[in-house]
N, C-alpha and C positions, 0 to 999 in steps of 0.2 A: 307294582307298589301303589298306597294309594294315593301318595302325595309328595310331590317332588321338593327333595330338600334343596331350599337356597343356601348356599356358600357365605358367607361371612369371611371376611379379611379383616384380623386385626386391626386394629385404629392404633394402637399404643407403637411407637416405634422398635421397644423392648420387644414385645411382642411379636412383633412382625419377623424379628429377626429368629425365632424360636422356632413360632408356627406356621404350617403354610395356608390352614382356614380352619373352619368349625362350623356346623352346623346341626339346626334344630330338627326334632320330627316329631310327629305329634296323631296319634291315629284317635278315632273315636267311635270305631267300632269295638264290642268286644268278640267279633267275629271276623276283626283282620287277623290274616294271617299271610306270611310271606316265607317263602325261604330262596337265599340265593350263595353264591361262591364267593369270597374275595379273596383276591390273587397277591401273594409275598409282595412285601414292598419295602423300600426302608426307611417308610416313614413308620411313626408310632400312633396307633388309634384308641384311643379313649374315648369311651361309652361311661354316661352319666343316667339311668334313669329314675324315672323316679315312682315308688311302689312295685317295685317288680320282683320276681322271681327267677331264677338261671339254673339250667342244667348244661355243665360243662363235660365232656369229652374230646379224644387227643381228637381235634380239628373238626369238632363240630359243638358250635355254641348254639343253646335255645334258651329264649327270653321271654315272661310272658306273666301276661299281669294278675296281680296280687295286691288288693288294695291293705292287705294287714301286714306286709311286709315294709320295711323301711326301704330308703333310697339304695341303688344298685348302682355299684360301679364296675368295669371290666376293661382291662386292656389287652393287647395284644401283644404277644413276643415276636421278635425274628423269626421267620419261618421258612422253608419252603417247599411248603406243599400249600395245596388251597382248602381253606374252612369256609366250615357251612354254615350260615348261621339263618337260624328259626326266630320268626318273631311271629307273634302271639298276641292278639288281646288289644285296651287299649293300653298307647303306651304313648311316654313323654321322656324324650330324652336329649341331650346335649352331646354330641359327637366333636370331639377335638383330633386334628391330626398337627401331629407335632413333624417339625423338620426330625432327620435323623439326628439323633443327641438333643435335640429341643426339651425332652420330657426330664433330661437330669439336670434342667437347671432349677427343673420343682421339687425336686427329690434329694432325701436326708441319705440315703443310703446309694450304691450301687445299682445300675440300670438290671442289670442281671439277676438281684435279689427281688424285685420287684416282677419281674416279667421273665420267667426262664423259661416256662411253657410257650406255647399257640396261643393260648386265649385262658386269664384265670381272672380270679376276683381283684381288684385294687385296694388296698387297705392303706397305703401309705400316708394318707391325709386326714384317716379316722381320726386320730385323735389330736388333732388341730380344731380348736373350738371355731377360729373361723372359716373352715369348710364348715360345721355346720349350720355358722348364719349364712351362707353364701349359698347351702340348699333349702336354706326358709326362705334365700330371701327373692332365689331364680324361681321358683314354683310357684310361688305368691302371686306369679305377673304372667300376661301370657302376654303382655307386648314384646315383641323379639327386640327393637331396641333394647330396652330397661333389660332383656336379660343378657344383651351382648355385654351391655357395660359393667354389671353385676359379676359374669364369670371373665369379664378383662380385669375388674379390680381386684376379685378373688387371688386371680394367679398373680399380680403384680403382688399383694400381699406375702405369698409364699417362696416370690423369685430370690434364688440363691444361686452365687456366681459357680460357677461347676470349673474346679481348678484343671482338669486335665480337657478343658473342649478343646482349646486350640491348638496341642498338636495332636487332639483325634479329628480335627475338624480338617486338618492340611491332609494327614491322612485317610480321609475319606474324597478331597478334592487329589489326592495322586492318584485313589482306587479306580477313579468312575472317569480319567483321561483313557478313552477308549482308543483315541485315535495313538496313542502311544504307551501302550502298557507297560509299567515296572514293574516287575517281578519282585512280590513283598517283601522282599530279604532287602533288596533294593529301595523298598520305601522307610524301611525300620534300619537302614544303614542314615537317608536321608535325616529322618526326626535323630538320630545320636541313641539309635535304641538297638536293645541285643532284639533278635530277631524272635525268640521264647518270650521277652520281656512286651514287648509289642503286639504278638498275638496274645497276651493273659490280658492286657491293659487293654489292647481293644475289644474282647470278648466281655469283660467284666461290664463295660461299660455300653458296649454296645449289643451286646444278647448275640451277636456271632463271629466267627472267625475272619478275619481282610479276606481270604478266599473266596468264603460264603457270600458276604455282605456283595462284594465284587460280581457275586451273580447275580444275587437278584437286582441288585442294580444295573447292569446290563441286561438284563430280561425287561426293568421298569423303562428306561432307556429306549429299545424297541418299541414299547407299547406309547410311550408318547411318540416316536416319528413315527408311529403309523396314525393313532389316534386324534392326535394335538396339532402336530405339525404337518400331518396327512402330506408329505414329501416324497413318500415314496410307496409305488403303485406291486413293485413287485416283490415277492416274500425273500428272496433272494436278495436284491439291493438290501431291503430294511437288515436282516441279519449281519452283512456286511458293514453296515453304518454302524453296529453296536458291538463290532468286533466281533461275531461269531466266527468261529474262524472255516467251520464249511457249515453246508445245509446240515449235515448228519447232528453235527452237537446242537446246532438251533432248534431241530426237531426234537432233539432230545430234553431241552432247556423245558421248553413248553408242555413236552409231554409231563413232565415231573413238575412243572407251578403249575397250570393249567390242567390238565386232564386229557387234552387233546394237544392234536395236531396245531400250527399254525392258523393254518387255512380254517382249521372245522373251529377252532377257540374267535378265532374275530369275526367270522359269520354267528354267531350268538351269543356276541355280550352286551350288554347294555351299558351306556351312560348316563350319569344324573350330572346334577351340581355344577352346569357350563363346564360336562366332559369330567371334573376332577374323580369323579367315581364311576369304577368300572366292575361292575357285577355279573354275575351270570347267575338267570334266575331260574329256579327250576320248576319246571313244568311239570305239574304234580299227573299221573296218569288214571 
């Protein structure tokens, strides 16, 4: 890629509590071009650009610039499988990664009606007149201050309390205790919920089932103590630390988010953003 994105941390305390960063990118060729993999996660990513064009298919996004098109937004559903995503052209855009549940506390409707796919268009904020001053007034500047504070005051403007976070928020801190797992029936006994009532209420809102989510967070889990926390040397241990319960499902884990192995997936990934993003780039032949 041609240019390494810097990480930005909220300033706003709200914020901080929501998101875990955001960052800008900005290319000036019209003959960049890039494509690489990103791997299930249970954060939520939102792409803001601006002039651009998109063609989407199941788990493979391309984006690529269009000065007669308006501003482009796209986010990302629960997944797990890995998308591809094509960038194209020049292009300017605004990457936000929300904690899990962070993105329903901007949203009128249900997480699930918003993001049910891998990757589609975001409309939820169309027709809020001030997301439109808030993309006159991020594009106007290319000081990346002026545009931090611009999309922290944007969102502060649209923040609405999301009634059901804190008991999907306990249950998602039962999911991801790896060193002691409860068995969901177990955790929708804990919150005072029928066990049917619990998987609809966390799916709606969180785009997958406590089983599901449970994975890939134990997959994302791994990939920081190897990546982050670089603690552990053998592929063995690391599985173990994330609960895998033998190598066989670990192998298997990774072959279905990843595309490979273990071993053959962290000899070719990349890092950017001091580690927070982990891509795999392809090597076009």
């Amino acid at each position: 890629m041609e240019i390494q994105p810097t990480p930005f941390t909220p300033r706003h305390p709200l914020l901080q509590k929501h998101l875990q960063y955001y960052y800008f990118l900005k290319t000036d060729s019209s003959q960049f071009e890039t494509q690489y993999y990103a791997f299930p996660s249970t954060n939520t990513v939102l792409n803001i650009h601006q002039k651009a064009k998109c063609q989407i298919q199941d788990y493979h996004t391309r984006v690529f610039e269009d000065p007669s098109q308006p501003n482009l937004a796209i986010v990302q559903g629960m997944r797990e499988l890995p998308l591809r995503a094509h960038l194209q052209g020049r292009l300017d855009k605004v990457t936000i990664i929300f904690h899990p549940l962070g993105l329903n506390h901007f949203l009128s409707v249900p997480f699930l009606e918003v993001a049910p796919k891998d990757s589609q268009l975001f409309t939820a904020w169309d027709a809020l007149p001030e997301y439109h001053q808030f993309l006159n007034a991020f594009y106007a500047t290319q000081d990346n201050t002026e545009r931090a504070q611009t999309l922290e005051d944007f969102l502060l403007s649209v923040y609405r309390p999301f009634p059901e976070y804190e008991v999907l928020q306990e249950a998602i801190t039962l999911l991801t205790q790896f060193d002691e797992e409860l068995p969901v029936e177990e955790i929708a006994q804990h919150l005072k919920l029928h066990p049917r009532t619990f998987h609809r209420l966390f799916k709606k809102h969180v785009g997958i089932s406590p089983v599901g989510y449970r994975k890939v967070a134990r997959f994302r889990h791994s990939l920081n103590n190897k990546l982050v926390d670089a603690q552990f040397q053998k592929l063995t241990q690391l599985g173990y630390a994330s609960n895998f319960y033998d190598q066989a499902y670990f192998n298997k884990v990774y072959k279905q988010f990843t595309g490979s192995n273990p071993s053959t997936f962290f000899s070719s990934i990349d890092t950017m953003a001091n580690d927070k993003l982990i891509f795999q780039f392809v090597q076009e032949k």
